[in-house]
N, C-alpha and C positions, 0 to 999 in steps of 0.2 A: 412079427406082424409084417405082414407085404401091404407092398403100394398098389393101390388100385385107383384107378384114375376115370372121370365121365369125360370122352370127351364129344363136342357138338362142331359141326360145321352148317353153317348157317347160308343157303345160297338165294338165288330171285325167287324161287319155285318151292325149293325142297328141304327140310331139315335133313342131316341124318346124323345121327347117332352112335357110339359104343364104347362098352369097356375097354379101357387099355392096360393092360398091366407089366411087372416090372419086366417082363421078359419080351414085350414089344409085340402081344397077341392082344390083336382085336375079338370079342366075344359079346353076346348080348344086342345086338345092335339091331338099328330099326330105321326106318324113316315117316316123315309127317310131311303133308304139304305144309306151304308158310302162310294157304289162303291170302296170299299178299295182302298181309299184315293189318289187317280186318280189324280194329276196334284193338291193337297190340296185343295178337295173334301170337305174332314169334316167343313176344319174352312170356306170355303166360302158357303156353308152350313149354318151353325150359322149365319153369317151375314145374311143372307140372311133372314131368318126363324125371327133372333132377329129384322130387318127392318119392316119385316111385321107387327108383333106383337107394334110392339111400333107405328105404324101404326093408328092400332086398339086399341090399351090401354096404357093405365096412368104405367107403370112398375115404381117398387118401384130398383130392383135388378135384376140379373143375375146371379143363380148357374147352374156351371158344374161337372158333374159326370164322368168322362173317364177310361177309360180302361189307363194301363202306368204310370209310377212313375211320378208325379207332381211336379215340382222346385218350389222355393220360391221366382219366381216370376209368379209364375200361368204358366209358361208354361209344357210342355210335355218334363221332363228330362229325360225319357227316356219311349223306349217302344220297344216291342217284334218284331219277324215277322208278326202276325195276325195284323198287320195295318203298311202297309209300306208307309216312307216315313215320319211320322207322328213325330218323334224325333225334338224336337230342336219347338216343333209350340210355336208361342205365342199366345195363348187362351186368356188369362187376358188382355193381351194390345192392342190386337186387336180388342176387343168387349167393353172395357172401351172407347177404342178415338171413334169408332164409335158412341155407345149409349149415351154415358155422364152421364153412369149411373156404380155404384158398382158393382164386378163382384168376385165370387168365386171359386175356382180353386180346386177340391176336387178327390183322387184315388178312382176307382169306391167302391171296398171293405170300404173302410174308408166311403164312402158315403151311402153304404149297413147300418153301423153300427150308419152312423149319423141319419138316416131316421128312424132306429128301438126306437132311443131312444130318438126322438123325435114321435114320433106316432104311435112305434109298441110293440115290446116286450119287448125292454129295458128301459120304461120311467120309470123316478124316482130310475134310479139304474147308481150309481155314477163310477162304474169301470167295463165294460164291455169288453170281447175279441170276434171278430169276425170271424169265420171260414167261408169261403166259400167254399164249392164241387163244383167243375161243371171238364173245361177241364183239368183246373190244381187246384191248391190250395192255396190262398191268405187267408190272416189275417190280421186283424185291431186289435189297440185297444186303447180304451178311458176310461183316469183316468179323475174323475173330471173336465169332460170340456176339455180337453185336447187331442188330436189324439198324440200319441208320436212312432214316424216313423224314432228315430233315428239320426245322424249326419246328415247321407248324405241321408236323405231319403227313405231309404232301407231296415231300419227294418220290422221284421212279414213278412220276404220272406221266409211264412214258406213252397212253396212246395221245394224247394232246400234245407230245412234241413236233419237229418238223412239220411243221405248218406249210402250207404251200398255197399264198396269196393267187397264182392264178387259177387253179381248178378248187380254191378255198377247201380243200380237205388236210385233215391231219394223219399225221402215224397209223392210227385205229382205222381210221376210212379209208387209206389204201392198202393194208395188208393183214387185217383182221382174217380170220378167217370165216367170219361172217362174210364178210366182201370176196371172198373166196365164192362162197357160198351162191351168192347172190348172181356172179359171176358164170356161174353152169347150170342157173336156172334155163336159161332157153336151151341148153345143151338135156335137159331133164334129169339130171347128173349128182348124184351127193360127194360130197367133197372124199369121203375113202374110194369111194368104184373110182372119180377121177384119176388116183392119184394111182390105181392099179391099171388103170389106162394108160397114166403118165409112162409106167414102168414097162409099158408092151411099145413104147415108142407109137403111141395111137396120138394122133393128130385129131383136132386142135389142142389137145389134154396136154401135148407136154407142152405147148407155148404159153397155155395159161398158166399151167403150176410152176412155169421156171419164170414167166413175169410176176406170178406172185413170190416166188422166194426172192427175186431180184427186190421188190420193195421191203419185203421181208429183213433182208440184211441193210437196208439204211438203216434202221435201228439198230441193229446189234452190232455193226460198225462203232457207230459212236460211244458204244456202251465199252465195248472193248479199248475202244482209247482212251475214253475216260475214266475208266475203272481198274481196267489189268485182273479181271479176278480170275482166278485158277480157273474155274468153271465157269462156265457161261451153261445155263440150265434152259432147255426148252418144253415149256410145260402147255397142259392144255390138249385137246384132245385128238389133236392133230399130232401129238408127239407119238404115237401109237404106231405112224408109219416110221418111227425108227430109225435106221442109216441110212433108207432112203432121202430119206426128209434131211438127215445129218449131212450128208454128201450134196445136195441140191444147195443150201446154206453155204457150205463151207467154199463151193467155185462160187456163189454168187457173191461171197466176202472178196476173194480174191481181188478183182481190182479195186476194191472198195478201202483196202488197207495199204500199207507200204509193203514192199517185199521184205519179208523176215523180221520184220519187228514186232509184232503179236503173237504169243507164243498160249495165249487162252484158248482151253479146248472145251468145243461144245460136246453136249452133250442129251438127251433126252431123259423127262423125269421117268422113273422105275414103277410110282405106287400108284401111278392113276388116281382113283378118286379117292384114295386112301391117304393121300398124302398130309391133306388139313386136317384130317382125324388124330393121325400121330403128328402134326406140325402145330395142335391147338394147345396137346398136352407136354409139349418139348420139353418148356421150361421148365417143368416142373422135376426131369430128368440131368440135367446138368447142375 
């Protein structure tokens, strides 16, 4: 008998969905809006979706990927406004009594980073830290098997670090790539045509995209001295421009570190949106 696996990534907007199996092929797969989470939308959702499937197939497990800090009992310890209502769910114990089947409870970022190193950029590298760009700015990271998230679950909340009392913005408010975004509005400009702008040496594009990787690396400055992980992962949908993005980073780290003492290499995640699909159902594979 083979492993077959459901797995779900759970985001502000969108469910999606699919088979995983033991050879690392996604199949089956779907997406749902999450109707922001209308009357608990999401989790009768899962049921619903997990009924079907088990329906139709032999399921070995049950991983989830969600958006919101994850309690140590698989539920939803906490979560933002982009999904109201959704605080306090039990995910893990709702989908265990119904299916009677093992079920894993994972933050999507932590799930970004499990998925890469199980099947993307990080395999076979034992101390990984994960970045994401997008609206705000999350961080994972895994030493030896290990997601270490802290007491209370809360560490690698890295867009609330670096705080700066006199323009009061944090980490996330100046190098999000939202704020990127927001940035080339008067330009009329989406953040990829920018950044192929940036690459033709077109003004003002490249001053904006190289002060934003300049904020960009205060954070991953500190990660790297504080951490030393073999990888340094930059995920999120900004990682799509590749070594450009990796090369812009890498001089704007330059005076940001000592000479020669950082020997962590970045790098860009592989699976795109696929990542938290196989990073929901990792666990279940080691």
């Amino acid at each position: 008998m083979t492993n077959l696996f459901l797995a779900f990534d759970i985001g502000g907007t969108t469910i999606k969905y699919s088979l995983v199996n033991e050879q690392l092929q996604l199949s089956a797969g779907g997406r749902c809006s999450t109707e922001h989470n209308r009357a608990g939308h999401i989790l009768q959702q899962l049921q619903a979706i997990t009924a079907t499937y088990q329906q139709k197939y032999a399921l070995t497990g049950i991983g989830i990927s969600t958006a919101g800090i994850v309690g140590a009992e698989g539920q939803i310890q906490y979560a933002g406004p982009t999904i109201p209502g959704y605080q306090g769910t039990p995910l893990k114990q709702t989908l265990e009594q119904q299916s009677g089947l093992p079920v894993v409870v994972v933050n999507d970022v932590d799930a970004a980073l499990l998925g890469e190193q199980l099947a993307g950029a990080a395999q076979e590298k034992n101390t990984v830290y994960c970045v994401a760009l997008g609206t705000g700015i999350g961080g994972a990271y895994l030493d030896h098997g290990q997601l270490l998230n802290g007491a209370h679950a809360t560490a690698n909340s890295l867009g609330y670090t670096l705080y700066d009392p006199q323009t009061k913005t944090n980490y996330e408010q100046r190098a999000s790539t939202l704020t990127l975004e927001h940035q080339l509005v008067d330009y009329q400009t989406s953040v990829p045509v920018a950044f192929d702008k940036a690459r033709q040496q077109e003004e003002p594009f490249v001053t904006l995209i190289d002060n934003w990787a300049a904020e960009v690396a205060t954070g991953l400055a500190n990660i790297i001295l504080l951490f030393d992980p073999e990888i340094l992962l930059i995920g999120g949908a900004v990682s799509q421009q590749g070594d450009f993005l990796l090369t812009l980073l890498n001089q704007a780290l330059e005076p940001l570190l000592p000479p020669n003492l950082c020997q962590t290499e970045l790098r860009v995640t592989q699976l795109a949106d696929q990542a938290q699909l196989f990073g929901a159902v990792a666990n279940f594979y080691n």
